[in-house]
Kinemage of the C-alpha trace (Angstrom):
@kinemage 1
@onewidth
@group {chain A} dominant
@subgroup {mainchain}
@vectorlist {calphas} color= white
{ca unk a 1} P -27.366 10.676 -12.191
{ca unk a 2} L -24.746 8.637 -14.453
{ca unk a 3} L -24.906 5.115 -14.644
{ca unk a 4} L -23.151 3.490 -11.912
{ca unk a 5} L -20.077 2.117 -12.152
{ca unk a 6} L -20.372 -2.217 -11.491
{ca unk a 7} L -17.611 -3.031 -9.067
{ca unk a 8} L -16.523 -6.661 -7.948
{ca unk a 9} L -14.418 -7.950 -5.078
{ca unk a 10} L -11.655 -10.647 -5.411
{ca unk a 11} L -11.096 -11.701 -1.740
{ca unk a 12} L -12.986 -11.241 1.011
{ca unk a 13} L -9.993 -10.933 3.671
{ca unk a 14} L -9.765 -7.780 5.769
{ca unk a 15} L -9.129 -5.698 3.239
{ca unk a 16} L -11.691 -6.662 1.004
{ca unk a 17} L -14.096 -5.944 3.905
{ca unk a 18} L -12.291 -2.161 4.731
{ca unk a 19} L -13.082 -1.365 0.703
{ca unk a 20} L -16.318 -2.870 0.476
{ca unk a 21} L -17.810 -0.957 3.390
{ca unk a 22} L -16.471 1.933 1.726
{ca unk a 23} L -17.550 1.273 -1.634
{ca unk a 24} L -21.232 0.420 0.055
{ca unk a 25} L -21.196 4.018 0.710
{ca unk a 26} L -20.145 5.685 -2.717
{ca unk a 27} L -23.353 6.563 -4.974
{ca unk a 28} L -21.181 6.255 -8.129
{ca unk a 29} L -20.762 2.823 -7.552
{ca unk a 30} L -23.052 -0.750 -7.571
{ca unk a 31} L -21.482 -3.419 -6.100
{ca unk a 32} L -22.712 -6.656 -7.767
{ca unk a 33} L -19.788 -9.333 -7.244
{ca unk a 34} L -17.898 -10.811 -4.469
{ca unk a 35} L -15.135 -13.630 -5.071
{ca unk a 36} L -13.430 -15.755 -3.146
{ca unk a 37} L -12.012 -19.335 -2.487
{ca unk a 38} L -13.551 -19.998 0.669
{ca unk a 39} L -17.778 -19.497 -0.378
{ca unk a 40} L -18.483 -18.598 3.473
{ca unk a 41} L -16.328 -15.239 3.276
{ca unk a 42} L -17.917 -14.468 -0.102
{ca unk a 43} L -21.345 -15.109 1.216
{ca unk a 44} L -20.368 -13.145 4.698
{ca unk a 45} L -18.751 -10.276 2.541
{ca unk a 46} L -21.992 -10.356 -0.005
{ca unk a 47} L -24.279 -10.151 2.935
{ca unk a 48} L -22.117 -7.083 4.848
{ca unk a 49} L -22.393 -4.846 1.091
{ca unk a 50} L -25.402 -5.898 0.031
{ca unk a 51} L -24.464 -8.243 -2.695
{ca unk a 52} L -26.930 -11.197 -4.011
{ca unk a 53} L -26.572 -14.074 -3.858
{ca unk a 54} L -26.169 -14.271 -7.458
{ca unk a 55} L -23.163 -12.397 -7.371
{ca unk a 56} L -21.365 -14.747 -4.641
{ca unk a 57} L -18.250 -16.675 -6.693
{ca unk a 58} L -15.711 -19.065 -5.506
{ca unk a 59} L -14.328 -18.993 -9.154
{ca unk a 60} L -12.856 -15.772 -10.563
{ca unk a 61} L -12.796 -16.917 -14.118
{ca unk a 62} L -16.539 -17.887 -13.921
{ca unk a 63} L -17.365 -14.232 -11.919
{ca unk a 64} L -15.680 -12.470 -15.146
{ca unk a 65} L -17.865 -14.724 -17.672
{ca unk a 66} L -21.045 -14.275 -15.845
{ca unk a 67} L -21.657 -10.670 -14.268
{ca unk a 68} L -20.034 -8.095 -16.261
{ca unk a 69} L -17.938 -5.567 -14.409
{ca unk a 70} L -16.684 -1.633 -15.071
{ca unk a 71} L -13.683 -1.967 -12.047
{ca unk a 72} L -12.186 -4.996 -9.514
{ca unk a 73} L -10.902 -4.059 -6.412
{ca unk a 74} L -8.419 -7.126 -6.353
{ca unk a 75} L -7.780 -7.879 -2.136
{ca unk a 76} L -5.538 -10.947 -2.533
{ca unk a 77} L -2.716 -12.134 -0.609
{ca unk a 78} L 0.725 -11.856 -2.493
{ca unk a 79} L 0.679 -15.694 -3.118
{ca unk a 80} L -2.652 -16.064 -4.389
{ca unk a 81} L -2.393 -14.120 -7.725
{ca unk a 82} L -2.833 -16.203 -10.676
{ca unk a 83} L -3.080 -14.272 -13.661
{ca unk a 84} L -6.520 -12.148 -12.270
{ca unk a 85} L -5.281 -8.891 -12.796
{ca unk a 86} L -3.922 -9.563 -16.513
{ca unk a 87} L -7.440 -11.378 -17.164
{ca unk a 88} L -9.331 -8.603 -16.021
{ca unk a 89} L -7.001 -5.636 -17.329
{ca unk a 90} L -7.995 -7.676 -20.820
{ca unk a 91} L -11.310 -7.387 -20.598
{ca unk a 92} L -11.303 -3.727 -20.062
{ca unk a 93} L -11.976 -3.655 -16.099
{ca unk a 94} L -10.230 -0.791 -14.279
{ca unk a 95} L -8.542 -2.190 -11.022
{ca unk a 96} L -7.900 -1.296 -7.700
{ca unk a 97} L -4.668 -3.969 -6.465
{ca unk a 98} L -3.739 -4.226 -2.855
{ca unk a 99} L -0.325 -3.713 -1.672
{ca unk a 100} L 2.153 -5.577 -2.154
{ca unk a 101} L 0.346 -6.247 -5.845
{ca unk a 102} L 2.727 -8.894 -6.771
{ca unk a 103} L 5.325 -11.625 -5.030
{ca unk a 104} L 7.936 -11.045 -7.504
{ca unk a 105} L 8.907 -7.861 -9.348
{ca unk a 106} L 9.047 -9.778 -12.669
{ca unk a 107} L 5.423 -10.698 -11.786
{ca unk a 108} L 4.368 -7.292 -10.996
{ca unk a 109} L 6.170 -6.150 -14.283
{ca unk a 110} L 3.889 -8.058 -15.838
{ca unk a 111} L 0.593 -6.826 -14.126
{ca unk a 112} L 1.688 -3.158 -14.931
{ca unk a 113} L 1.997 -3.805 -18.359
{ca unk a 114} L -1.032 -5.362 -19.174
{ca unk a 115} L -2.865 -2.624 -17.253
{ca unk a 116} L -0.933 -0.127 -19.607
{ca unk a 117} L -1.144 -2.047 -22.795
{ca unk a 118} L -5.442 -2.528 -22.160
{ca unk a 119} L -5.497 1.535 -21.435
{ca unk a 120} L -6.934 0.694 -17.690
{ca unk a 121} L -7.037 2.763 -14.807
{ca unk a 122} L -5.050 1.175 -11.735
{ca unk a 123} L -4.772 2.538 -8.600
{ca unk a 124} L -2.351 0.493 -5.435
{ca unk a 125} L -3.371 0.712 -2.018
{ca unk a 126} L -0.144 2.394 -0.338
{ca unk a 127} L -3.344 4.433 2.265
{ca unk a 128} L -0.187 6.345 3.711
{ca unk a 129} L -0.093 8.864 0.394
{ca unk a 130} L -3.290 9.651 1.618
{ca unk a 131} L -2.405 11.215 4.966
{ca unk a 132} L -2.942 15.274 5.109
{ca unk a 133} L 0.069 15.891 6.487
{ca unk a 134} L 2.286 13.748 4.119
{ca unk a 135} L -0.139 15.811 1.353
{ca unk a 136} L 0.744 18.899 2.352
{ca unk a 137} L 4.604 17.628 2.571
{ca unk a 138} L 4.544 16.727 -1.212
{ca unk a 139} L 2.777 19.780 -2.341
{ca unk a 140} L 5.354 21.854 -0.476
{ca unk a 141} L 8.465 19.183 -2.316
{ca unk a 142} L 6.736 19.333 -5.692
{ca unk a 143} L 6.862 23.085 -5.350
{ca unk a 144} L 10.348 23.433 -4.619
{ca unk a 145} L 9.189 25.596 -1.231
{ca unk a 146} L 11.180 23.635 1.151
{ca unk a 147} L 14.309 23.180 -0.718
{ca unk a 148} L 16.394 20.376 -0.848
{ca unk a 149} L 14.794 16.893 0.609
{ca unk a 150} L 17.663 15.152 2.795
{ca unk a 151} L 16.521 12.421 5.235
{ca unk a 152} L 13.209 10.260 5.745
{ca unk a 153} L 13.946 8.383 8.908
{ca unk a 154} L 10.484 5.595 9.611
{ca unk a 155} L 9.573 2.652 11.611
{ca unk a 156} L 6.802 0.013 11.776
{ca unk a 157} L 6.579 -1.896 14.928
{ca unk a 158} L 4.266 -4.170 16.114
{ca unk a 159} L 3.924 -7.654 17.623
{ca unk a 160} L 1.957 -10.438 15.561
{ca unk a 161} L 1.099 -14.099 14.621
{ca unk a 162} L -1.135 -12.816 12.529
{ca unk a 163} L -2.084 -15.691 9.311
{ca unk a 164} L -0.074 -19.034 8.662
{ca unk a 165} L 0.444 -17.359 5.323
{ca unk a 166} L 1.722 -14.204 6.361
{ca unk a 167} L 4.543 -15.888 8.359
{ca unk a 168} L 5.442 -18.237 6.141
{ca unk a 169} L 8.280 -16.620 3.898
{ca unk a 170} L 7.582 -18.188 0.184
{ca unk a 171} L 4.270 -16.974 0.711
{ca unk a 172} L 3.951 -13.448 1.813
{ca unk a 173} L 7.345 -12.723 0.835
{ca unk a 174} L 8.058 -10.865 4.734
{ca unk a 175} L 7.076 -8.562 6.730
{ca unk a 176} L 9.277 -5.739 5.006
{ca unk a 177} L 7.377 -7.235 1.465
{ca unk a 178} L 3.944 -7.481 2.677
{ca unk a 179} L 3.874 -4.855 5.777
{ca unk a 180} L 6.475 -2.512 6.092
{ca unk a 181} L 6.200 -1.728 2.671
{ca unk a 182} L 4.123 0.820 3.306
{ca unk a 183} L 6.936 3.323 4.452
{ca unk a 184} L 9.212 2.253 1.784
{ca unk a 185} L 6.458 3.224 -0.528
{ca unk a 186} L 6.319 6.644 1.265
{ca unk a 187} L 9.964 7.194 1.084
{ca unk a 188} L 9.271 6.613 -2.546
{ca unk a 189} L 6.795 9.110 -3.163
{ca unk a 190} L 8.184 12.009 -1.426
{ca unk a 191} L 11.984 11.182 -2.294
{ca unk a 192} L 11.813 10.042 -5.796
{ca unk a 193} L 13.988 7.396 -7.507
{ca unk a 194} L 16.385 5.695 -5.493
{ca unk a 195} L 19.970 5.033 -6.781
{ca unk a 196} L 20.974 1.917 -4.382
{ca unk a 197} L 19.451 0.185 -1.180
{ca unk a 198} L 21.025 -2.110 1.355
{ca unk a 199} L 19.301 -4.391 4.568
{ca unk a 200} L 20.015 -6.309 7.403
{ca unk a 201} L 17.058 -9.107 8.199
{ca unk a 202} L 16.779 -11.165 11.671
{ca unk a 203} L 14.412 -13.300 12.678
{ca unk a 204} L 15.688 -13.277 16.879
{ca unk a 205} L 11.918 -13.771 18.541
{ca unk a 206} L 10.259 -16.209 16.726
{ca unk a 207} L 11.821 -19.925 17.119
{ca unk a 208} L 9.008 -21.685 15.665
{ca unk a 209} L 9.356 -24.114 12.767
{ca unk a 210} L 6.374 -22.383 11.064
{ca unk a 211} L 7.933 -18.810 11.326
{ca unk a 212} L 10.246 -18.350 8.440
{ca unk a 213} L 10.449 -14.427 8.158
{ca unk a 214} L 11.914 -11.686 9.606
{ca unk a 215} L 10.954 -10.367 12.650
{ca unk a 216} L 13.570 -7.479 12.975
{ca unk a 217} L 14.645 -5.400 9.531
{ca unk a 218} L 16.867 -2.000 8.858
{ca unk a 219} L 16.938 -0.752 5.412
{ca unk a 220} L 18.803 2.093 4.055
{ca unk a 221} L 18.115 3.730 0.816
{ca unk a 222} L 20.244 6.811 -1.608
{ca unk a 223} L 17.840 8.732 -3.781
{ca unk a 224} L 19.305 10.188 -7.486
{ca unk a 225} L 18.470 13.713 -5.138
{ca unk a 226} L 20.989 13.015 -2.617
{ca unk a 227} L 18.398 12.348 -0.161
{ca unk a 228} L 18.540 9.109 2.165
{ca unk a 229} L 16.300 7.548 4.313
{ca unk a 230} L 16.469 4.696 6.882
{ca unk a 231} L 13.508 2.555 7.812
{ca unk a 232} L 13.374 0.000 10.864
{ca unk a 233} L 10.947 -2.967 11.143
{ca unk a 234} L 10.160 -5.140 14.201
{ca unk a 235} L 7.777 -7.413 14.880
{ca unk a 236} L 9.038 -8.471 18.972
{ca unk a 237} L 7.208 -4.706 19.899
{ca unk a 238} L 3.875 -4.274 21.227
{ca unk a 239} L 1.197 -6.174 21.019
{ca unk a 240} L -1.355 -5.551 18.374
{ca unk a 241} L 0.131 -1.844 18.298
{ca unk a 242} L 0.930 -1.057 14.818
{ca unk a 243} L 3.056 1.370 15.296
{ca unk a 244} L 4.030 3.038 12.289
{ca unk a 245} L 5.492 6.700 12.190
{ca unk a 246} L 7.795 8.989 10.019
{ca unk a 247} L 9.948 12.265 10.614
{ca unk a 248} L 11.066 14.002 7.120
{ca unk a 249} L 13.773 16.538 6.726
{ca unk a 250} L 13.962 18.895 4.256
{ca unk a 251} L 16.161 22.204 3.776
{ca unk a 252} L 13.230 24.479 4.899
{ca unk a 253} L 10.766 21.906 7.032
{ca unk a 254} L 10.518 19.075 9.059
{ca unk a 255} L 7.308 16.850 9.425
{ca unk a 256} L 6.787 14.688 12.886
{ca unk a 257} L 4.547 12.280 11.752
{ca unk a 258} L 3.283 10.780 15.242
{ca unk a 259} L 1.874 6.948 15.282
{ca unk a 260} L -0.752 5.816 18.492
{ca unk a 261} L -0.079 2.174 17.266
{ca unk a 262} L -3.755 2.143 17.463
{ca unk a 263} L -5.523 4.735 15.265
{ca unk a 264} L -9.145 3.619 15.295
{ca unk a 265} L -8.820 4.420 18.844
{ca unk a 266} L -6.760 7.429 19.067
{ca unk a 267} L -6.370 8.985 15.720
{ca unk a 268} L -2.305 9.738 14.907
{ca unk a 269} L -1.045 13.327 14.649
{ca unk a 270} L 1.340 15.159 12.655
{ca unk a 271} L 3.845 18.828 12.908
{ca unk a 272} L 5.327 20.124 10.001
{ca unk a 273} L 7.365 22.656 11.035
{ca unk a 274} L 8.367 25.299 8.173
{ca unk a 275} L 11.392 27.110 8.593
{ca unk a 276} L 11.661 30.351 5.737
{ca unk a 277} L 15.042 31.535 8.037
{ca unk a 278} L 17.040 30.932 11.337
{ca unk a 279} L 15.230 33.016 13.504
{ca unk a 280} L 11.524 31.805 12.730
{ca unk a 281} L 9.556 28.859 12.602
{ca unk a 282} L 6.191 28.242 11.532
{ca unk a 283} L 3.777 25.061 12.377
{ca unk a 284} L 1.017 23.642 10.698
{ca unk a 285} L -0.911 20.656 13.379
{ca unk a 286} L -2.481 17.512 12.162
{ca unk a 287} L -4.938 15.462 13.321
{ca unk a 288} L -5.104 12.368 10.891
{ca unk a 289} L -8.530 11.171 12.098
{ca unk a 290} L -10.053 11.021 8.651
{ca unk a 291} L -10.280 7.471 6.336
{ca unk a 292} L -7.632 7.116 3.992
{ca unk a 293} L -8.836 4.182 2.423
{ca unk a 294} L -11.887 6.234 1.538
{ca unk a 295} L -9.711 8.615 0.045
{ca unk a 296} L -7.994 6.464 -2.005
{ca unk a 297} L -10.788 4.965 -3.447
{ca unk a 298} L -12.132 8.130 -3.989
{ca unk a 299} L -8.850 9.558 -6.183
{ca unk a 300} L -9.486 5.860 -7.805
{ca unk a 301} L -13.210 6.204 -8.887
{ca unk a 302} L -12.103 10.058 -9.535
{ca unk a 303} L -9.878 9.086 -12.092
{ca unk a 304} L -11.868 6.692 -14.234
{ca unk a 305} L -14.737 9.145 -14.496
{ca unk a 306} L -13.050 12.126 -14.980
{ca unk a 307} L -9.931 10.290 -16.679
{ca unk a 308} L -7.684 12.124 -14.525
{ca unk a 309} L -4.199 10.140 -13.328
{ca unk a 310} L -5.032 8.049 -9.752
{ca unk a 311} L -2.142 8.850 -7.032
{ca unk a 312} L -0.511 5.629 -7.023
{ca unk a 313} L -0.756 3.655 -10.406
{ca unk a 314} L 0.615 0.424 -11.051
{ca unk a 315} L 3.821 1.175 -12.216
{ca unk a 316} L 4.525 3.190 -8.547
{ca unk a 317} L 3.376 -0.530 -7.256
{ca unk a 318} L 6.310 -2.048 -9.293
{ca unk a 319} L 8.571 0.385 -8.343
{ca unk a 320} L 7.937 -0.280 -4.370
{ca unk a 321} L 8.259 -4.379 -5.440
{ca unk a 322} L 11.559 -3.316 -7.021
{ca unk a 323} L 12.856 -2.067 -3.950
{ca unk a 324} L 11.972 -4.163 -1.104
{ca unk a 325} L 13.250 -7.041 -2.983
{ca unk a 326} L 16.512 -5.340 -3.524
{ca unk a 327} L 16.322 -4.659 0.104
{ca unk a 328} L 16.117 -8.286 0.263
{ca unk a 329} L 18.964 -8.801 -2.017
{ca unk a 330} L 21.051 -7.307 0.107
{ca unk a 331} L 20.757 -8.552 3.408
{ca unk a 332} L 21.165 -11.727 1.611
{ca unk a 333} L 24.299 -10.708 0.973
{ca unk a 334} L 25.588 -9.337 4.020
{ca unk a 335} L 24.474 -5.674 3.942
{ca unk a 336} L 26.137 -5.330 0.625
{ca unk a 337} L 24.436 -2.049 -0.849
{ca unk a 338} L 22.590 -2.829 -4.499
{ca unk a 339} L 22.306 -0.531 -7.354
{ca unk a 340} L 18.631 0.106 -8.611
């Protein structure tokens, strides 16, 4: 067998956890480092993956000078970045960067181009790519089998406290910059470049002083194919039900992409209906009960061994930064639509 590849973690929040239980599982990999502020979730996160103790940091400068590492799988909060990624990306570590990788677009700018300037691979965790039926949609689009693209139409609802950071604006950015993202990301990847955005943002069900972003969002988007896509966010929905579904039309398909709000208990589901002339119609079913996260972190760990090109690199990160925050431009102005 190759030599393994030696993998740290830099925070040891949810996410950390979801990609170290499914990095415990990869043979490629040994996980020997686990980093965060708070020593208790570094220890807790160590213990769940089977880290030492040696290999427990609070300190991520001291974790880079002491245990030597091949890739970082960098699970920080938008506000908590302090120049990791660059640090790393210098040293020659390949990184994995949760979504969204940056607060600021000039910030993730700057992340993407150390990453390309150091030769490293990156990979961003936008799961959703990683869907089969939103797979077999971009095959189909990169082919040019179902003709012209034309509307992505999406929605992430839900109903959350969740962190003090997450709902505190200056810190998570919002939940369009740090949740709803995701579809914007999506819309992204099937559509191509956009050509202008606009957005409205409301914050009507949260009154509390320590509440300061939106809880209700519409963004609409123009793509340099003609396509356009509109994408609603609400956080006054259900209860811990993150719903988050798509429908995509194209000339020649359509793909109902079906959200249970709660997938680890009922997986989602998916039609993509393919349409080669008026009279017929044929449908492919989904059942998207397998682990994306997995998946991406396979296509990640793919890539460096193989040096093959991951599915989402860090410059597809910037580009998703780019365009929530001129989402955010432009509610702050009104609505007014801004050119990208």
């Amino acid at each position: 067998m190759a030599k393994q590849l030696r993998v740290g973690i830099l925070g040891a929040g949810f996410m950390g956890k979801t990609h170290g239980g499914n990095l415990a599982k990869d043979a490629r990999v040994s996980l020997v480092a686990c980093c965060d502020v708070q020593r208790d979730a570094a220890g807790a996160l160590a213990q769940q993956i089977g880290v030492n103790d040696s290999g427990i940091f609070t300190d991520f400068d001291r974790m880079l000078a002491e245990c030597p590492l091949d890739v970082l799988y960098c699970c920080l909060p938008p506000f908590a970045h302090h120049g990791e990624v660059e640090k790393a990306a210098a040293q020659g570590i390949h990184l994995f960067l949760e979504k969204p990788m940056a607060l600021t677009p000039a910030a993730a700018r700057a992340m993407a181009q150390a990453i390309e300037t150091h030769g490293v691979v990156s990979q961003v965790g936008y799961h959703m790519r990683f869907k089969r039926s939103t797979e077999r949609l971009k095959r189909l689009i990169d082919a040019g089998d179902v003709g012209q693209p034309t509307l992505f139409a999406a929605r992430y609802w839900v109903n959350m406290l969740a962190s003090a950071w997450w709902r505190d604006q200056a810190r998570s950015g919002g939940q369009v910059y740090e949740q709803i993202i995701h579809l914007y990301d999506l819309a992204l990847y099937l559509f191509g470049a956009p050509t202008q955005v606009s957005g409205l943002l409301k914050n009507l069900c949260h009154p509390q002083a320590d509440y300061t972003i939106e809880d209700t969002s519409v963004g609409t988007i123009e793509f340099a194919n003609g396509a356009l896509a509109t994408i609603s966010g609400s956080n006054c929905a259900l209860p811990m039900h993150f719903i988050g579904d798509w429908r995509v039309v194209c000339e020649h398909a359509l793909l109902d992409y079906r959200s249970t709000g709660q997938a680890w208990v009922t997986p989602d589901s998916a039609t993509l209906s393919l349409t080669a002339d008026e009279e017929s119609i044929f449908q492919e079913e989904f059942i998207e009960d397998g682990n994306p996260y997995a998946d991406e972190t396979n296509d990640f760990l793919t890539a460096i061994l193989q040096q093959t090109p991951t599915r989402t690199p860090a410059r597809d990160g910037v580009a998703s930064i780019e365009l929530v925050d001129a989402m955010q431009r432009s509610a702050a102005a009104g609505g007014v639509p801004v050119k990208m």
